[in-house]
N, CA and C atoms as a LAMMPS dump frame, in Angstrom:
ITEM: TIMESTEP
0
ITEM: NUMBER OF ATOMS
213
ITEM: BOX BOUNDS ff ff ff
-5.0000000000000000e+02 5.0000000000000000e+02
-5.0000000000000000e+02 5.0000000000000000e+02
-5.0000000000000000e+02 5.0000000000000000e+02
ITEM: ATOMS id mol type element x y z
1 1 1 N -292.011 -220.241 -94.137
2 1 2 C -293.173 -220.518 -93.33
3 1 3 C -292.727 -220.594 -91.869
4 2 1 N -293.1 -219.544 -90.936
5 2 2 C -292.986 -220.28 -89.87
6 2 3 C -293.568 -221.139 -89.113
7 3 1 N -293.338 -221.613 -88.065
8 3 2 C -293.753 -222.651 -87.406
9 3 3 C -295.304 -222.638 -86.791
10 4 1 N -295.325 -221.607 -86.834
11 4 2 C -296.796 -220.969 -86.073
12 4 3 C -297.901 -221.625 -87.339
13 5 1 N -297.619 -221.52 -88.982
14 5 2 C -298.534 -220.736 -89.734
15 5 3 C -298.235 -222.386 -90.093
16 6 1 N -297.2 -223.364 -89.77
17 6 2 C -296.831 -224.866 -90.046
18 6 3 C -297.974 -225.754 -89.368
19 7 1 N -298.326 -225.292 -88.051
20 7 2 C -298.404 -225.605 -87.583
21 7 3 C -300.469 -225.942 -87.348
22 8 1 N -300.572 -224.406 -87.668
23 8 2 C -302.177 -224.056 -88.091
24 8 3 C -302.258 -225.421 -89.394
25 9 1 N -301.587 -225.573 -90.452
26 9 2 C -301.634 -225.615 -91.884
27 9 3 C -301.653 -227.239 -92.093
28 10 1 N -301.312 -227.411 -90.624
29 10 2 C -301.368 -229.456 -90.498
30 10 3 C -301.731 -229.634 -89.58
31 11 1 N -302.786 -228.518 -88.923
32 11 2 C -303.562 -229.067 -87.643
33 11 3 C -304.464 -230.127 -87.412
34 12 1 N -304.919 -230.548 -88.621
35 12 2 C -305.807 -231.659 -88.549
36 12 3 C -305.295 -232.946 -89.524
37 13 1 N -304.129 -233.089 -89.71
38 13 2 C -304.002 -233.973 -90.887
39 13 3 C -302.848 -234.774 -90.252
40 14 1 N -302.815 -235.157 -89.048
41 14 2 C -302.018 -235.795 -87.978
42 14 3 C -300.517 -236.055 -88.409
43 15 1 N -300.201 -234.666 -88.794
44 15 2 C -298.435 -234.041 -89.137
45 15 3 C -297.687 -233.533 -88.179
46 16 1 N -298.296 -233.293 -86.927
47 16 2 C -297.874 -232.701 -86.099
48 16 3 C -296.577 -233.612 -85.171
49 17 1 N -296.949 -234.601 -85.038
50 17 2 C -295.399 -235.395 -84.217
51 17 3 C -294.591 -235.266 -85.077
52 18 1 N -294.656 -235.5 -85.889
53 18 2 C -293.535 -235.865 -86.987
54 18 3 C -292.788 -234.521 -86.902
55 19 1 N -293.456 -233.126 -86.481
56 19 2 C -292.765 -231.796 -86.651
57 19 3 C -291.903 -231.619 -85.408
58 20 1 N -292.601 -231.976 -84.424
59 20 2 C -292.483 -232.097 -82.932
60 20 3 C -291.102 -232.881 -82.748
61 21 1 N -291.143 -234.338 -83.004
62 21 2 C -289.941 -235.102 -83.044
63 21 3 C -288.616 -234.305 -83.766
64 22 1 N -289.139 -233.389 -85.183
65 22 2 C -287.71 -233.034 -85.53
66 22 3 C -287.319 -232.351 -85.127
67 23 1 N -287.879 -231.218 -84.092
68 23 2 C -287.523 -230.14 -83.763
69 23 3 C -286.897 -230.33 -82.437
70 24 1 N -286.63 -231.841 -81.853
71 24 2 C -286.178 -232.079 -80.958
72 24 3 C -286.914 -232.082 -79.604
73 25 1 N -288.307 -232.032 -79.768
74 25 2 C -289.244 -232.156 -78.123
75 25 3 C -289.76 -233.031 -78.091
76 26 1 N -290.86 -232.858 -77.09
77 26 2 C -291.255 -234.233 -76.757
78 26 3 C -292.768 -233.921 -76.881
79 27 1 N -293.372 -235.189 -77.405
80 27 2 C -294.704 -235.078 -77.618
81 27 3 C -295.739 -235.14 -76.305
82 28 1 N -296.471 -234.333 -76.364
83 28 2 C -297.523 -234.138 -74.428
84 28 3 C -298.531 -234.636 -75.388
85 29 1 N -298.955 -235.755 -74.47
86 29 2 C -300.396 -236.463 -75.016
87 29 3 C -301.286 -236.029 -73.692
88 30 1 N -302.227 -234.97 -73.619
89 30 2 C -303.019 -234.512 -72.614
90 30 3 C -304.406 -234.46 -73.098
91 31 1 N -304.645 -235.586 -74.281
92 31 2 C -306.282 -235.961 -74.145
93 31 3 C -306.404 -237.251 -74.052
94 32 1 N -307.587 -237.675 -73.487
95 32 2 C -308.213 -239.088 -73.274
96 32 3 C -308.094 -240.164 -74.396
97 33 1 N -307.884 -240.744 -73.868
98 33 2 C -307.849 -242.2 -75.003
99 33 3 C -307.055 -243.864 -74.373
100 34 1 N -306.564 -244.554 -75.565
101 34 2 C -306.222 -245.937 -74.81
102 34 3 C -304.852 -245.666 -73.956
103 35 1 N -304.03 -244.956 -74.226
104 35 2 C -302.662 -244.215 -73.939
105 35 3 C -302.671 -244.025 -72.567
106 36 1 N -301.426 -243.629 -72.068
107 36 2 C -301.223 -242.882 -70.849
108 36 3 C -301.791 -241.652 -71.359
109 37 1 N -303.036 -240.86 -70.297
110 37 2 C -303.016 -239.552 -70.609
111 37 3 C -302.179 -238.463 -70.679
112 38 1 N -301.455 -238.632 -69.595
113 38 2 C -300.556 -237.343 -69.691
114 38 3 C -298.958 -237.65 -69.691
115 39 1 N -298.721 -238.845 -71.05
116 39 2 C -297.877 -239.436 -70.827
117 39 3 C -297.097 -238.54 -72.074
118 40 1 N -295.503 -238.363 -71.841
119 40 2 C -294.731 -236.827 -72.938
120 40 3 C -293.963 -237.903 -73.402
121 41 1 N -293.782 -238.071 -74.466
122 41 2 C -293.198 -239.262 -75.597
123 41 3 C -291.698 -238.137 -76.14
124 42 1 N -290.804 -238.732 -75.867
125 42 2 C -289.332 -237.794 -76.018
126 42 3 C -289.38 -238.727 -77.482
127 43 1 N -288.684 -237.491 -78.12
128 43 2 C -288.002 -238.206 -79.272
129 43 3 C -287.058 -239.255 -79.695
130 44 1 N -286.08 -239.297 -78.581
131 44 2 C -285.633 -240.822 -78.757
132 44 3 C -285.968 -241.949 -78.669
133 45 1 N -287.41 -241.935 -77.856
134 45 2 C -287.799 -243.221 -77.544
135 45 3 C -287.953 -244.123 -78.697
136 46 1 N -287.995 -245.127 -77.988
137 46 2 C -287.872 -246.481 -79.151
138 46 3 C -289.372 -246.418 -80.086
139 47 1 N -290.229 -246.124 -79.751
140 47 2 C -292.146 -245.726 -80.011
141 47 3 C -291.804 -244.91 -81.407
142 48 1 N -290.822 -244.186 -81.332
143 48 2 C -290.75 -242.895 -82.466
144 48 3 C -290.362 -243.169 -83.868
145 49 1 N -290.6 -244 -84.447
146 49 2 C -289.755 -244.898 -85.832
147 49 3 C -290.913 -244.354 -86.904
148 50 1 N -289.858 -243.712 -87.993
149 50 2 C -290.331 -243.513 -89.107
150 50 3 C -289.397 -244.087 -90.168
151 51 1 N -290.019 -245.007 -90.739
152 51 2 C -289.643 -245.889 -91.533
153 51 3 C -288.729 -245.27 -92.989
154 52 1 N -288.112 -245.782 -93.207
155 52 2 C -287.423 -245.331 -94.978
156 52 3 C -287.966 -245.791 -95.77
157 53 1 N -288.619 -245.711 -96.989
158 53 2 C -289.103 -246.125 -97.596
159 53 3 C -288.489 -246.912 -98.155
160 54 1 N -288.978 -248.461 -98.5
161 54 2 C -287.559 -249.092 -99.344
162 54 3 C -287.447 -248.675 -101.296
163 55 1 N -288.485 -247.522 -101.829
164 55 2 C -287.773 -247.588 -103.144
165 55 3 C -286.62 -246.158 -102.606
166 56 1 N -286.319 -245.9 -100.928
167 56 2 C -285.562 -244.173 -101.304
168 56 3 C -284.362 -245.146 -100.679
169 57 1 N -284.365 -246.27 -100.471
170 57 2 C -283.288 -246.799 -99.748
171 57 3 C -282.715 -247.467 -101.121
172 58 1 N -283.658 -247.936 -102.027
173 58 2 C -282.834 -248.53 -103.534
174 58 3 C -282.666 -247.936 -104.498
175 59 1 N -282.797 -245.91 -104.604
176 59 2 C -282.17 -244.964 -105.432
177 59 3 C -281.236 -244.52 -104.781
178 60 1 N -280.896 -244.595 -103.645
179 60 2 C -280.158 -243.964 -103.024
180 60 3 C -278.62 -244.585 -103.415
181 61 1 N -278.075 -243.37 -103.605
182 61 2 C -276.666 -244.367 -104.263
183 61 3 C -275.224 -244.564 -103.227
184 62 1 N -275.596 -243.913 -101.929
185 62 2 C -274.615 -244.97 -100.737
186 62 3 C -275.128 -245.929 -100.006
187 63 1 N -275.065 -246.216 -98.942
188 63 2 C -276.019 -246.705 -97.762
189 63 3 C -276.437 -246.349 -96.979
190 64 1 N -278.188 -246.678 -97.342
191 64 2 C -278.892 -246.062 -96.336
192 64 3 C -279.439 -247.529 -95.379
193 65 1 N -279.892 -247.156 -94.048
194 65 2 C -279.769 -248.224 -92.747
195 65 3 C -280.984 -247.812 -92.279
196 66 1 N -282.098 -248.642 -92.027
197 66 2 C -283.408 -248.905 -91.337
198 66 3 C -283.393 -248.086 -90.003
199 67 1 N -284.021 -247.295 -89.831
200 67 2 C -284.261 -246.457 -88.08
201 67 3 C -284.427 -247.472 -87.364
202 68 1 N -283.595 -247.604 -85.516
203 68 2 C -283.413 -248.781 -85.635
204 68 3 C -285.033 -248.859 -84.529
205 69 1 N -285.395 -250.117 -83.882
206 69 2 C -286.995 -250.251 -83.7
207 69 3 C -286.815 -250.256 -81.737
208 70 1 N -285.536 -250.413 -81.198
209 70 2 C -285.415 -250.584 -79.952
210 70 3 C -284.64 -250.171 -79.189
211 71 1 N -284.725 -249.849 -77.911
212 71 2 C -283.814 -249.385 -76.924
213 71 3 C -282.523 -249.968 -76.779
């Protein structure tokens, strides 16, 4: 699949950062709302935390470590 046809295919089902963050860019928020409007959210920022689930952290058979929540 490429990214184009990824991208159509989760246009409305709010998948899109999550693609954005892995691919290493930064998210452009350029519509209205409570937010900075035209504020670009980099992937490292501390804002960007996607959690582990804790049953993939208790099959998991080394150690796995919480994404951490701060700068």
């Amino acid at each position: 699949m490429t990214k184009k046809e990824r991208t159509l295919e989760l246009a409305y089902q709010a998948e899109r950062s999550y693609d954005v963050y892995r691919n290493g860019r930064a998210l452009t928020r350029l519509y209205p709302g409570p937010h900075n409007a035209m504020e670009a959210v980099q992937p490292a920022d501390y804002r960007v935390v996607y959690y582990i689930p804790q049953n993939a952290i208790n099959s998991y058979p080394g150690t796995l470590t919480q994404n951490p929540t701060s700068n």
